[in-house]
PDB file of N, CA, C and O in Angstrom:
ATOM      1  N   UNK A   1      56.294  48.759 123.818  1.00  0.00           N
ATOM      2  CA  UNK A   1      57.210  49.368 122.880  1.00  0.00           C
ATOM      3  C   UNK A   1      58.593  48.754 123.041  1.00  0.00           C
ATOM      4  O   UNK A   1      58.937  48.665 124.220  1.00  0.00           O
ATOM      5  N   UNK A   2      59.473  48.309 122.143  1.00  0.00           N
ATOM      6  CA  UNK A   2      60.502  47.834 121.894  1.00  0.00           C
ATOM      7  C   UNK A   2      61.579  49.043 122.023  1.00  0.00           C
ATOM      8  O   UNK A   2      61.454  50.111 121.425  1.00  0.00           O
ATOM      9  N   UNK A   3      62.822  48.671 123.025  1.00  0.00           N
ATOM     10  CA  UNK A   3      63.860  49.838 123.330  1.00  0.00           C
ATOM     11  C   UNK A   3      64.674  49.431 122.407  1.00  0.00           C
ATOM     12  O   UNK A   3      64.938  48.232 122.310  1.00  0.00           O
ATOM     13  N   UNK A   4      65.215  50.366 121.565  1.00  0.00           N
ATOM     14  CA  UNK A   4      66.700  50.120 120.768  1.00  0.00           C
ATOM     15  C   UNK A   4      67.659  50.036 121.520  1.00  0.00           C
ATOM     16  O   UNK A   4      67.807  50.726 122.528  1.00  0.00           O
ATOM     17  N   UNK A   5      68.556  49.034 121.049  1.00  0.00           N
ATOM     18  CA  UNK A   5      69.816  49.030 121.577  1.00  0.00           C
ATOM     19  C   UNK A   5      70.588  49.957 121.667  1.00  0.00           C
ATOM     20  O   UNK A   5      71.175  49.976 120.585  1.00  0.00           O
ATOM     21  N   UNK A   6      71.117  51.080 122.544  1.00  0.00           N
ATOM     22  CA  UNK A   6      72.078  52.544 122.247  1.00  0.00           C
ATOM     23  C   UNK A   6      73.120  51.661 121.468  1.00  0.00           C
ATOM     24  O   UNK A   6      73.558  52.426 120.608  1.00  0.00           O
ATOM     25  N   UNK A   7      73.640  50.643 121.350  1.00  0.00           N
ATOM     26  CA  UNK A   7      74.650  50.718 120.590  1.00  0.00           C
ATOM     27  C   UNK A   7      74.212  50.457 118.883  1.00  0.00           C
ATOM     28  O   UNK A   7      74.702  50.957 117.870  1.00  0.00           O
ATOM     29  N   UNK A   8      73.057  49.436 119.055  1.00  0.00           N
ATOM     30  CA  UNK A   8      72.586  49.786 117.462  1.00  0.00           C
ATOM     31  C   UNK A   8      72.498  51.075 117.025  1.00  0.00           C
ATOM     32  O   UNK A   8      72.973  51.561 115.998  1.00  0.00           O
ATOM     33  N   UNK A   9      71.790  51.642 117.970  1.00  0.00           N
ATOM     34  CA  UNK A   9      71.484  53.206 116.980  1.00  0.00           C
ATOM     35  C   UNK A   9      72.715  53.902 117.003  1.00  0.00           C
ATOM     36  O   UNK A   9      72.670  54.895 116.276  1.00  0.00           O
ATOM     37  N   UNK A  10      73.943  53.719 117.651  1.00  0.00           N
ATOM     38  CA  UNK A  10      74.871  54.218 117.361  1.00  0.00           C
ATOM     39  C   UNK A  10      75.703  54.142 115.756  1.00  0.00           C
ATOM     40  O   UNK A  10      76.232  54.994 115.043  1.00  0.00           O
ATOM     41  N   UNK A  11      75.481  52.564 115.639  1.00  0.00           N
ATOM     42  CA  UNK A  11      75.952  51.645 114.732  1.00  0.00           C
ATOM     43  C   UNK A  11      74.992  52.679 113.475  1.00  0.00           C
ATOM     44  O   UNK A  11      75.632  53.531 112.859  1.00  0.00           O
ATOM     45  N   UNK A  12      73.686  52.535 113.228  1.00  0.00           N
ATOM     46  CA  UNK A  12      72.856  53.083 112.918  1.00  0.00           C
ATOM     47  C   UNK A  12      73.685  54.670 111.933  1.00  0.00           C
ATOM     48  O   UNK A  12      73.992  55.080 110.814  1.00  0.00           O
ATOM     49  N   UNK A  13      73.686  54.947 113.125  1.00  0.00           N
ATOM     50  CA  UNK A  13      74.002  56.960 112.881  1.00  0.00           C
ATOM     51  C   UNK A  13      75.197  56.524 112.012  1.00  0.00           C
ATOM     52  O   UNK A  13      75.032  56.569 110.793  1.00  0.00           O
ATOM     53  N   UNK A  14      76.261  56.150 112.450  1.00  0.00           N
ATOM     54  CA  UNK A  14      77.910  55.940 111.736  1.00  0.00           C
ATOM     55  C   UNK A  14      77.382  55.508 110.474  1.00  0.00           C
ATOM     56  O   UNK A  14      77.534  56.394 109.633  1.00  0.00           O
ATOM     57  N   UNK A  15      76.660  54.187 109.893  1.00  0.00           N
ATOM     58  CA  UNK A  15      76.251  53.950 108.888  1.00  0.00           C
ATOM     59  C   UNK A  15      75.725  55.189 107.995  1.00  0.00           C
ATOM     60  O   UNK A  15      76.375  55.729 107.100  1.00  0.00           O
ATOM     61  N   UNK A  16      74.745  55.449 108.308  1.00  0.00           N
ATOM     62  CA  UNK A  16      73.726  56.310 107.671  1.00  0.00           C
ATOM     63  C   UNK A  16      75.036  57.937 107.407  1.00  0.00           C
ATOM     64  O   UNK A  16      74.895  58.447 106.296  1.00  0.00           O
ATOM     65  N   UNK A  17      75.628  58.308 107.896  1.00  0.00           N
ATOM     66  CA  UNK A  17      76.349  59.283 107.748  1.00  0.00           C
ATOM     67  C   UNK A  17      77.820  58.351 106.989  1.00  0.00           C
ATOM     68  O   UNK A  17      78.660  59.191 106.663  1.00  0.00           O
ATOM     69  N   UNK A  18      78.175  57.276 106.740  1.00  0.00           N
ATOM     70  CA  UNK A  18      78.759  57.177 105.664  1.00  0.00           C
ATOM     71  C   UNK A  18      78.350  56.930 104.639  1.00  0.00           C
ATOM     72  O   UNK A  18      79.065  57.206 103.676  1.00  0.00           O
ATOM     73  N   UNK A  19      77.122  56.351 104.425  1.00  0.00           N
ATOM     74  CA  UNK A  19      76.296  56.087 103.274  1.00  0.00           C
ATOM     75  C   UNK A  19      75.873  57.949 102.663  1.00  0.00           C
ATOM     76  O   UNK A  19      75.901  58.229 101.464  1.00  0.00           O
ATOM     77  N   UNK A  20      75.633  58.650 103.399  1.00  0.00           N
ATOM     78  CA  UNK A  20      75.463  60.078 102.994  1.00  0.00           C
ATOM     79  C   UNK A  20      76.512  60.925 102.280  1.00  0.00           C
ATOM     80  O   UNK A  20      76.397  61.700 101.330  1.00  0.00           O
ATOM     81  N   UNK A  21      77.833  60.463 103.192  1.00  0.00           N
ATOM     82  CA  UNK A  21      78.804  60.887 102.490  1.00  0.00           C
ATOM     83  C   UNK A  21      79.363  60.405 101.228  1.00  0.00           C
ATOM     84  O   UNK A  21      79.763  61.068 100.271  1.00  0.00           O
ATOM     85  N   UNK A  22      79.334  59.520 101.341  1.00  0.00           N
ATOM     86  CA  UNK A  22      79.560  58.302  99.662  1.00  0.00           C
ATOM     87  C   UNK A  22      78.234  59.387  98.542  1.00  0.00           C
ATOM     88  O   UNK A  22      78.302  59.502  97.319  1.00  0.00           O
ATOM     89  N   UNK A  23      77.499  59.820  99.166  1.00  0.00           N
ATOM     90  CA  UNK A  23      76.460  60.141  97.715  1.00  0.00           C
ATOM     91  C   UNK A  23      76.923  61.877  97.710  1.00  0.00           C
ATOM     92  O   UNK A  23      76.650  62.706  96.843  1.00  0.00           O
ATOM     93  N   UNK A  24      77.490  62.020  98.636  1.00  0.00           N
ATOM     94  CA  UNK A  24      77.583  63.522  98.626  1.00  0.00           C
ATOM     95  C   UNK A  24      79.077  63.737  97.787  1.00  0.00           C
ATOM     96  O   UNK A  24      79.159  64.756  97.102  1.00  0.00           O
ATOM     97  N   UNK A  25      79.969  63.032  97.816  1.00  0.00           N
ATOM     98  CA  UNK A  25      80.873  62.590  97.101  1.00  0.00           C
ATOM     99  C   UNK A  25      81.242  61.979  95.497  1.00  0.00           C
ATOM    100  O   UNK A  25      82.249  61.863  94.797  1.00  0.00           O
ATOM    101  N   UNK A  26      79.751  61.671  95.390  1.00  0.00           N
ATOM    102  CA  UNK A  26      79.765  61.623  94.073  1.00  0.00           C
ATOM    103  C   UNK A  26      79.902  59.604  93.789  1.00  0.00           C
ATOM    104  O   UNK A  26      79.731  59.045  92.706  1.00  0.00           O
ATOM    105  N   UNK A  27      80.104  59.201  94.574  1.00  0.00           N
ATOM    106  CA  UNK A  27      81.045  57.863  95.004  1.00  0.00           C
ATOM    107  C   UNK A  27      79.641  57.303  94.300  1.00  0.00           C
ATOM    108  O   UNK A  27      79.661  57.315  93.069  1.00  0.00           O
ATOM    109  N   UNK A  28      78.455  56.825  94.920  1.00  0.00           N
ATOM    110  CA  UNK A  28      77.628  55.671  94.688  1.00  0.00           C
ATOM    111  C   UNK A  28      76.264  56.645  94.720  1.00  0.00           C
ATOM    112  O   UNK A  28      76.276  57.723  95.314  1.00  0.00           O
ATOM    113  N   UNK A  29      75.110  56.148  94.023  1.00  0.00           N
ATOM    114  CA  UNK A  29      74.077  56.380  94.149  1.00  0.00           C
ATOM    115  C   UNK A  29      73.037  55.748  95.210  1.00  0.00           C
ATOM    116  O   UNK A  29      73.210  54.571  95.526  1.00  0.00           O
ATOM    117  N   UNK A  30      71.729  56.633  95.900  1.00  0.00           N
ATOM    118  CA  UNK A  30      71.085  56.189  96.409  1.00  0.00           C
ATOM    119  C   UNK A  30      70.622  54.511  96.588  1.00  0.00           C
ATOM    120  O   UNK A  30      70.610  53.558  97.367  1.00  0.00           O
ATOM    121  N   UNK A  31      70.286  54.944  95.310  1.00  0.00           N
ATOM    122  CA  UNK A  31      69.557  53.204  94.625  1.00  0.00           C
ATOM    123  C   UNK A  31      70.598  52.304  95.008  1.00  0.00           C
ATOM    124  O   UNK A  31      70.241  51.460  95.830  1.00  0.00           O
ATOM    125  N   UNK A  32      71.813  52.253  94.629  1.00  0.00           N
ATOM    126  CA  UNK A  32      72.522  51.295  94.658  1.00  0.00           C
ATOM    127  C   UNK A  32      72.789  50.589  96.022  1.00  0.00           C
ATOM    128  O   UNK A  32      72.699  49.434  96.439  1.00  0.00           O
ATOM    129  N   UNK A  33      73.270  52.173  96.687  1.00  0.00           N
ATOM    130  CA  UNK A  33      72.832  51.808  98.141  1.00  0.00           C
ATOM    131  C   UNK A  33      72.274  50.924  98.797  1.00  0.00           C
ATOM    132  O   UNK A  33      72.868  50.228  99.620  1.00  0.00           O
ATOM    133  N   UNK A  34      70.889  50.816  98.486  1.00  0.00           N
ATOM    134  CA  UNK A  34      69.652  50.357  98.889  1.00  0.00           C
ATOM    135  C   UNK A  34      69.761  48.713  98.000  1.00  0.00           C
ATOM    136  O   UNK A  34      69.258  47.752  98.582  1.00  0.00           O
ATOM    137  N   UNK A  35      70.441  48.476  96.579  1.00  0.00           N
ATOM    138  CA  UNK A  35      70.425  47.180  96.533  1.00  0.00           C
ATOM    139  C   UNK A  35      71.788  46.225  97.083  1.00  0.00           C
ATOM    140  O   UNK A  35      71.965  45.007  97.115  1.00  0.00           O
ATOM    141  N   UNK A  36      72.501  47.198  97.425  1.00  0.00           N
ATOM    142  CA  UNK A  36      73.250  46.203  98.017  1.00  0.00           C
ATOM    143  C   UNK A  36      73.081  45.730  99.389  1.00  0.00           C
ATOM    144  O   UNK A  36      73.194  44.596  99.853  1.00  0.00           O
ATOM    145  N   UNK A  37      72.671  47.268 100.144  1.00  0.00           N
ATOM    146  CA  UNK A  37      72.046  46.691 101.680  1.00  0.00           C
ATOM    147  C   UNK A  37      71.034  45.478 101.509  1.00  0.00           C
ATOM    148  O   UNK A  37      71.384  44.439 102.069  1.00  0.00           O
ATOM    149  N   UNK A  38      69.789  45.457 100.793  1.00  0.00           N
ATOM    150  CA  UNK A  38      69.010  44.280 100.178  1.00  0.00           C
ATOM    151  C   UNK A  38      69.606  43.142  99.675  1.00  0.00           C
ATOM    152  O   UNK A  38      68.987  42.081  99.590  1.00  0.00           O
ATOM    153  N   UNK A  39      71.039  43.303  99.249  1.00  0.00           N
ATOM    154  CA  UNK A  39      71.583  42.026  98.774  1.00  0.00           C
ATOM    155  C   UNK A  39      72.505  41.207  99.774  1.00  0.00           C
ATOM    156  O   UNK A  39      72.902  40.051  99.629  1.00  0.00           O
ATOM    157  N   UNK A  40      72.807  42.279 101.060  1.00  0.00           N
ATOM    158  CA  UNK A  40      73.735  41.010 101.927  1.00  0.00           C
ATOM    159  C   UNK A  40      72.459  41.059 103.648  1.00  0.00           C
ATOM    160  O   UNK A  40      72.468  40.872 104.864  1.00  0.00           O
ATOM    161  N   UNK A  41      71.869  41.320 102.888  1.00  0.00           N
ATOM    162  CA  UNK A  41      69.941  40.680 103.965  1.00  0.00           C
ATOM    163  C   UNK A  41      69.581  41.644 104.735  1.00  0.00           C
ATOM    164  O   UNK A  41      69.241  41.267 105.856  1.00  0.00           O
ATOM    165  N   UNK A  42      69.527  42.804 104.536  1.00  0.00           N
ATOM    166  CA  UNK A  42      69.030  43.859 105.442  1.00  0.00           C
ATOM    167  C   UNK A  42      67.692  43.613 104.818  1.00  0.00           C
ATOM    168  O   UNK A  42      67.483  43.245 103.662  1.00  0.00           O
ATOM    169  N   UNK A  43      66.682  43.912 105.903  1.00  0.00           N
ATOM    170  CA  UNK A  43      65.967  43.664 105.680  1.00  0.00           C
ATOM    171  C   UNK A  43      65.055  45.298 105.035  1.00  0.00           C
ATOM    172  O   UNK A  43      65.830  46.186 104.680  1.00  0.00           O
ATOM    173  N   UNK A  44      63.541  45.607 104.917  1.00  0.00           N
ATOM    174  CA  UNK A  44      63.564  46.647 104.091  1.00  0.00           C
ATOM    175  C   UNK A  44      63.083  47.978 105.761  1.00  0.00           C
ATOM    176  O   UNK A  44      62.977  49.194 105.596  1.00  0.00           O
ATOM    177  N   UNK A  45      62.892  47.288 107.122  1.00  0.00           N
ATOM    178  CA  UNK A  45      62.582  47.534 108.230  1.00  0.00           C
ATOM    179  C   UNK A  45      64.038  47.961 108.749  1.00  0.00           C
ATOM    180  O   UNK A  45      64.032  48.798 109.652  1.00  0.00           O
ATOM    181  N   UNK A  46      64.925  47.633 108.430  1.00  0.00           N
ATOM    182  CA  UNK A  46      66.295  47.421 108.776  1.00  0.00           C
ATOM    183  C   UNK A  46      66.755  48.830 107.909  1.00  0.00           C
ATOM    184  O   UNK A  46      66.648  49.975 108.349  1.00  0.00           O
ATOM    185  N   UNK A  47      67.112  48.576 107.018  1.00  0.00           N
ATOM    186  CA  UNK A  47      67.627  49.693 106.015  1.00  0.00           C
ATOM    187  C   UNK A  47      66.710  51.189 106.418  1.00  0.00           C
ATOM    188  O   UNK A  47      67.418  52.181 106.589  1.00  0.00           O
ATOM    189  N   UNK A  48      65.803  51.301 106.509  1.00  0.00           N
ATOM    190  CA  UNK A  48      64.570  52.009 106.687  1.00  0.00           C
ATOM    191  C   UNK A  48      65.462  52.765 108.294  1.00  0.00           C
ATOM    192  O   UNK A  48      66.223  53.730 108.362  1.00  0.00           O
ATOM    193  N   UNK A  49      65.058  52.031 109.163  1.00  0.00           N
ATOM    194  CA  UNK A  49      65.931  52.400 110.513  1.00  0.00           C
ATOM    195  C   UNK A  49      67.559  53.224 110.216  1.00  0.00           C
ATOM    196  O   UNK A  49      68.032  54.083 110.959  1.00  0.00           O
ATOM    197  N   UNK A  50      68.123  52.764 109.113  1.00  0.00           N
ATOM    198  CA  UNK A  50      69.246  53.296 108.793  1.00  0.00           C
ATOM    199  C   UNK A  50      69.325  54.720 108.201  1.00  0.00           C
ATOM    200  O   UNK A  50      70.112  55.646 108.396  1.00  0.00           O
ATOM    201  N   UNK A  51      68.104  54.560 107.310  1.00  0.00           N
ATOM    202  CA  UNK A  51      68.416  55.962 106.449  1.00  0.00           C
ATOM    203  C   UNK A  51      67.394  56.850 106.932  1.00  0.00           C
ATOM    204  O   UNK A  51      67.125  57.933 106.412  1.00  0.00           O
ATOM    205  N   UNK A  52      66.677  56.222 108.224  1.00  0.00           N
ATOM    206  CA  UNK A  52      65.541  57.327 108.611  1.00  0.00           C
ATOM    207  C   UNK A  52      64.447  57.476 107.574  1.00  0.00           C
ATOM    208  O   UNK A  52      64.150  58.653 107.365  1.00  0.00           O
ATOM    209  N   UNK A  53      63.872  56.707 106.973  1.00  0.00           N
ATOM    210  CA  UNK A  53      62.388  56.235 106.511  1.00  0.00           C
ATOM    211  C   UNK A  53      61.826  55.250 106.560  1.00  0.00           C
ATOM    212  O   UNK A  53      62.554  54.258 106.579  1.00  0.00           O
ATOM    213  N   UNK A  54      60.284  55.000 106.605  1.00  0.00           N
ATOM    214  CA  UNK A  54      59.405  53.946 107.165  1.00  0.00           C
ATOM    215  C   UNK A  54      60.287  52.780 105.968  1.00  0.00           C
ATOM    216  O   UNK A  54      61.167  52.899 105.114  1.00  0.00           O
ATOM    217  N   UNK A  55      59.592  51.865 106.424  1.00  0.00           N
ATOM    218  CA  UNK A  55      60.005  50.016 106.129  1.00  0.00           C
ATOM    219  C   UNK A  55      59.087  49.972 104.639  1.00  0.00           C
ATOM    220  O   UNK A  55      59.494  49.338 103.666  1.00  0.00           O
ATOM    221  N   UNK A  56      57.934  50.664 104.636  1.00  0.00           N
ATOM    222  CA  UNK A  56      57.263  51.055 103.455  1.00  0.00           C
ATOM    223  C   UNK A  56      57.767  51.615 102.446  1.00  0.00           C
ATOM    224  O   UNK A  56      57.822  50.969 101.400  1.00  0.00           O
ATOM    225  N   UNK A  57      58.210  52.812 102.491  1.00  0.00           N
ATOM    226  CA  UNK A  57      58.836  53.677 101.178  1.00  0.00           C
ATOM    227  C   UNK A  57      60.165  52.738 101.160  1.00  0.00           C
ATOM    228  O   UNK A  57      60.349  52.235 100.051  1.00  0.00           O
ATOM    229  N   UNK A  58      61.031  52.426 102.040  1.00  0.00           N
ATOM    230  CA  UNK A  58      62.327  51.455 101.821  1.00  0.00           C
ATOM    231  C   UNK A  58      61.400  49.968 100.510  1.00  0.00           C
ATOM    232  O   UNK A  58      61.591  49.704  99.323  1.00  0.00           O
ATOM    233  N   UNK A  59      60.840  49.624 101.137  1.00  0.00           N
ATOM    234  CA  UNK A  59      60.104  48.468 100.643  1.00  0.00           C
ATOM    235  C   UNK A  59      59.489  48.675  98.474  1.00  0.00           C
ATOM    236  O   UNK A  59      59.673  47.879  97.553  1.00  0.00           O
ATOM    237  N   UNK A  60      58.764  50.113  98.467  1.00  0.00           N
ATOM    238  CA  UNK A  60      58.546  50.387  97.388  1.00  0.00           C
ATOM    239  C   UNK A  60      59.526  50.661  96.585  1.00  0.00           C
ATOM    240  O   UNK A  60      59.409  50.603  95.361  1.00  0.00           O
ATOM    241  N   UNK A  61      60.712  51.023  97.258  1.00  0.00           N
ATOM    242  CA  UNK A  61      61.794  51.950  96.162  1.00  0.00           C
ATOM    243  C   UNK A  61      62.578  50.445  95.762  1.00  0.00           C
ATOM    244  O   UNK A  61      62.742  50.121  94.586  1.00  0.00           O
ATOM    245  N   UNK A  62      63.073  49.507  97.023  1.00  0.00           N
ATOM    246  CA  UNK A  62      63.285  48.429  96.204  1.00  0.00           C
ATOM    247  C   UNK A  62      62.638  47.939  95.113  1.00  0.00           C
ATOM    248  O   UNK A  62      63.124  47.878  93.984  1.00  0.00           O
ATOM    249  N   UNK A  63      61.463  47.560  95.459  1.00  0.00           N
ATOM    250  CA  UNK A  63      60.634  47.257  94.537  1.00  0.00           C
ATOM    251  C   UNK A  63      60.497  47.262  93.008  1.00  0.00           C
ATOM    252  O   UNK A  63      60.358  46.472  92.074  1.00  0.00           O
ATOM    253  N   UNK A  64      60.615  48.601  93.259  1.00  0.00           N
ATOM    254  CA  UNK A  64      61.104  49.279  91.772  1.00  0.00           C
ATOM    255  C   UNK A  64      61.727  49.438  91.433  1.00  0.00           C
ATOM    256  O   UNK A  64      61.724  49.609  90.214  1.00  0.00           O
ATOM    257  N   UNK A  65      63.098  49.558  92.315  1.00  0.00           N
ATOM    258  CA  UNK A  65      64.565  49.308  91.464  1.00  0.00           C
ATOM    259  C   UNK A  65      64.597  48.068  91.207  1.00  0.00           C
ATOM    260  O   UNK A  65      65.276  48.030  90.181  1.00  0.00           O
ATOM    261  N   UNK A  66      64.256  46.827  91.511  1.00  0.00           N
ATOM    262  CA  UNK A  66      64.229  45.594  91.375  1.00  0.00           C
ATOM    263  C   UNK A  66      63.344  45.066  89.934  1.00  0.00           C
ATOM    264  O   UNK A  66      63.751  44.126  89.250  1.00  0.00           O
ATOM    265  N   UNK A  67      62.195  45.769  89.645  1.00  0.00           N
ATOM    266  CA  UNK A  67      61.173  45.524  88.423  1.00  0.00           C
ATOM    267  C   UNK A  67      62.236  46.675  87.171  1.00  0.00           C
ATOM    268  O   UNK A  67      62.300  46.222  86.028  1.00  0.00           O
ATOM    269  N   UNK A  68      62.732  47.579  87.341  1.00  0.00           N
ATOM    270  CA  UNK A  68      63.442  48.249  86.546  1.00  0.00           C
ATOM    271  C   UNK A  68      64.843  47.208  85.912  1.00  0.00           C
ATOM    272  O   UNK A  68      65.138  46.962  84.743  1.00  0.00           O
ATOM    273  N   UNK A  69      65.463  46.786  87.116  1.00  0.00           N
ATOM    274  CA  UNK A  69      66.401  45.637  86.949  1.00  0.00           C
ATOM    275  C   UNK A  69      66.261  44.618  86.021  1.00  0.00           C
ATOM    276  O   UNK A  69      67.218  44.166  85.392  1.00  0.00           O
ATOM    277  N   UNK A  70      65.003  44.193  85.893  1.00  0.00           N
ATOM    278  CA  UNK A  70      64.816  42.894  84.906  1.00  0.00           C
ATOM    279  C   UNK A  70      64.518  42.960  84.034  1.00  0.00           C
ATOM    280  O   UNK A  70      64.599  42.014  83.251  1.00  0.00           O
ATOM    281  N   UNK A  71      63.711  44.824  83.533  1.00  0.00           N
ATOM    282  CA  UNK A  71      63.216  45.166  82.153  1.00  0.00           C
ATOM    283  C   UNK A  71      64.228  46.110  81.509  1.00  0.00           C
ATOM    284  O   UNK A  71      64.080  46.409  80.323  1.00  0.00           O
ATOM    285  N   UNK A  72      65.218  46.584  82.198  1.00  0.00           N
ATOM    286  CA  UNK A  72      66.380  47.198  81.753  1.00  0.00           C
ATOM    287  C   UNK A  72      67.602  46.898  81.720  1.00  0.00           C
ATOM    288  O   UNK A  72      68.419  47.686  81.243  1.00  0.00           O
TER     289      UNK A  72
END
């Protein structure tokens, strides 16, 4: 089993609780969230670790915001 770095997951928590607050604020949406983390290379394992869901559902929701992107 692979140990996290305490300071990543620190890094981690601070992220994920400003990204929460930005949506609780009215500031940015989920989605968007998620394409910009995807646009400066997080990966979908990466982001996933951030917002506290598998690399899978991170992986599908891009997905589909991404196929929505090109037909809308």
């Amino acid at each position: 089993m692979v140990e996290i770095d305490p300071i990543v997951k620190r890094l981690d928590v601070l992220i994920r609780l400003m990204l929460d607050q930005q949506i609780k604020e009215g500031k940015v949406l989920r989605k968007d969230q998620l394409l910009f983390m995807d646009s400066v290379g997080l990966t979908s394992g990466e982001i996933g670790k951030i917002l506290g869901q598998s690399s899978k559902d991170i992986a599908s929701q891009l997905n589909s915001l991404k196929k929505k992107g090109k037909t809308g």
